[in-house]
C-alpha positions in Angstrom: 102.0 103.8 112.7 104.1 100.8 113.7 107.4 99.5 113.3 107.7 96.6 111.0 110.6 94.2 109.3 110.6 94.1 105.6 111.9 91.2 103.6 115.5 93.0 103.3 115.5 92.9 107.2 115.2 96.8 107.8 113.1 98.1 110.1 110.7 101.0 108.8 107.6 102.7 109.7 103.9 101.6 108.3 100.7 102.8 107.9 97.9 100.7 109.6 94.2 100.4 109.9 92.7 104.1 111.5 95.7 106.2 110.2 95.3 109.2 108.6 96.5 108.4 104.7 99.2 110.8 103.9 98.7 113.6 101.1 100.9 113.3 97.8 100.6 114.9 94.6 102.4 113.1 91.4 102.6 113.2 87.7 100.3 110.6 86.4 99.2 109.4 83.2 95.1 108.6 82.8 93.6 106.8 79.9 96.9 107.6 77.7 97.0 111.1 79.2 99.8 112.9 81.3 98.8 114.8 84.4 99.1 115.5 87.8 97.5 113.1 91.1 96.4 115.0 93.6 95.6 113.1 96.2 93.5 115.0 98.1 91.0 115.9 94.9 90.9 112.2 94.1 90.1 111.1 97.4 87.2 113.5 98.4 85.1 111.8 95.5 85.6 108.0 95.8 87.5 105.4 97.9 91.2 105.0 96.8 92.5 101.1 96.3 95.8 102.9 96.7 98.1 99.8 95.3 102.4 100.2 95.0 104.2 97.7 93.3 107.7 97.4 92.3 108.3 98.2 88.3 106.6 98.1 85.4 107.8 96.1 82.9 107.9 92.9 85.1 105.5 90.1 84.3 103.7 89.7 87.4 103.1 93.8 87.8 101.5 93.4 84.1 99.3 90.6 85.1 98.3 92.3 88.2 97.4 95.9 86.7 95.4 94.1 84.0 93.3 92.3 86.0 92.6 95.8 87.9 91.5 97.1 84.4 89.2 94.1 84.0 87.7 94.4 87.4 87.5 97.7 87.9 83.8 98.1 87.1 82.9 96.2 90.3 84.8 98.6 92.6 83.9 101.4 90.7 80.2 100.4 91.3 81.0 100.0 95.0 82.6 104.0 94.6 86.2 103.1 94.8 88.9 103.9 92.1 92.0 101.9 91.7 95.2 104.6 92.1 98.7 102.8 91.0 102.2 103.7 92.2 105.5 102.8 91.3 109.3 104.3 91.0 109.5 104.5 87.2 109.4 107.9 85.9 105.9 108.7 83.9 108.0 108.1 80.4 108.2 104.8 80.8 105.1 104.2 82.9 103.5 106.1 79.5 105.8 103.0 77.0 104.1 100.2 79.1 100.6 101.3 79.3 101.0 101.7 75.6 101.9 97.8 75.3 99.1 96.8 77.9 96.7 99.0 77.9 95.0 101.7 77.6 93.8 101.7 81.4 91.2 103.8 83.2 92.5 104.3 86.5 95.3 106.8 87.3 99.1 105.4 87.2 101.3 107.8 89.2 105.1 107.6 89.0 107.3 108.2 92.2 110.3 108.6 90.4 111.2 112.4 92.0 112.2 112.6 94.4 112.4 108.9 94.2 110.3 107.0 96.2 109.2 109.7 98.2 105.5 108.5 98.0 106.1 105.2 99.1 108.6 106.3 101.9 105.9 108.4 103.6 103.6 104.9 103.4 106.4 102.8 104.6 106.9 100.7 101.0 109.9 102.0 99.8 112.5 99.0 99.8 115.8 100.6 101.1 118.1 97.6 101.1 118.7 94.6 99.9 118.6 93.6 95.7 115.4 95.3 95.4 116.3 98.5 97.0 114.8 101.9 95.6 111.8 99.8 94.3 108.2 99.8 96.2 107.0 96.6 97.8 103.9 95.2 96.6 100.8 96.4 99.1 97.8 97.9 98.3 95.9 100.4 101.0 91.7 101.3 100.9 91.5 104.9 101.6 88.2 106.2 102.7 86.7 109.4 101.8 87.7 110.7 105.3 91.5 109.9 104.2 91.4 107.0 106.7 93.0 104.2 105.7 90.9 100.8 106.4 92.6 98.5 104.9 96.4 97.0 104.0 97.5 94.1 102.6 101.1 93.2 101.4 102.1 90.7 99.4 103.8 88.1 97.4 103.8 87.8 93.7 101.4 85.0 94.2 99.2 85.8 96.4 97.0 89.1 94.9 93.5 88.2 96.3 91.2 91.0 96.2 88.0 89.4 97.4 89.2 91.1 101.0 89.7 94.3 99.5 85.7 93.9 98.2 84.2 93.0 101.4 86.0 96.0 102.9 84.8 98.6 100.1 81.1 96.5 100.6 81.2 97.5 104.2 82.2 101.5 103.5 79.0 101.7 101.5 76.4 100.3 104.2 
C-alpha cells in the first residue's frame, strides 16, 4: 500500500500491484435482481475487473458501464467478471439499470456505511466538489485475491486493452 495525492489534493492510502485485495460484502443488483456481493464467493470462481466510478446517472458512467455489457463476453471467455461499485444506494442503482440495461455483471452499491468499500481501496474522494463520491479506477483481482492490476482515470481515457493483456497473461 502507498501513499498517494488525489485530484482534491489529500493524501490517502492505495492498493497496488501484489496486495492482498480487501474482502467486502454489499447489496447488489444482478440481471434486474437484488442481492448480496460477497466478495470472497465471487472471487474464488473468476478474476474480478473490480471497477468504482463516481454515480450513476452521469453520462460518461453510462457510456462506460455499457460498453462493459457489450464486451463482457471477451473477458468472460478469458474467466474474468466485471464487478461495479459506486456510492448510490441499490434503489437508484436498480432506476438506472432499468433505463440502460439490463446488465449481467454484478452492480454493488456502497451507500452504507457510505463509501466504506472504496475507503478500504483508497477511491473514496474525501474533499474537494466531488467528495463522498468514488474516483474512477478499476482493479484485476486474481483468484488468489491479489490484485494485478490498477488503473485510474479520466473521463476520457477508459482504455481496456491493458486490462485484456493482463487477464491474457493470468490464463497462460
Amino acid at each position: 500500500m502507498r501513499i498517494v495525492s488525489s485530484v482534491s489534493g489529500e493524501d490517502r492510502a492505495t492498493l497496488t500491484v501484489g496486495d492482498a485485495a480487501p474482502e467486502f460484502e454489499l447489496p447488489m443488483l444482478l440481471k434486474g435482481v437484488k442481492g448480496r456481493f460477497r466478495f470472497g464467493e465471487w472471487v474464488e470462481k473468476q478474476n474480478m475487473v473490480l471497477v468504482f466510478y463516481p454515480l450513476n446517472w452521469d453520462d460518461a458512467c453510462a457510456r462506460q458501464v455499457v460498453e462493459y455489457q457489450a464486451q463482457r463476453e471477451k473477458y468472460v471467455a478469458l474467466g474474468a467478471e466485471f464487478v461495479t461499485v459506486s456510492v448510490d444506494s441499490i434503489m437508484n442503482t436498480t432506476a438506472w439499470e432499468r433505463e440502460l440495461g439490463p446488465f449481467d455483471f454484478p452492480m454493488c452499491s456502497d451507500f452504507w456505511p457510505h463509501g466504506e468499500v472504496c475507503r478500504r481501496y483508497g477511491m473514496l474522494r474525501e474533499g474537494g466538489p466531488d467528495q463522498g463520491t468514488a474516483d474512477r479506477a478499476l482493479f484485476v483481482v486474481d483468484r488468489k485475491k491479489r490484485i494485478r492490476f490498477h488503473k485510474s482515470w479520466s473521463t476520457q481515457d477508459t482504455s481496456l486493452s491493458d486490462v485484456l493483456k493482463v487477464l491474457q497473461e493470468i490464463q497462460s
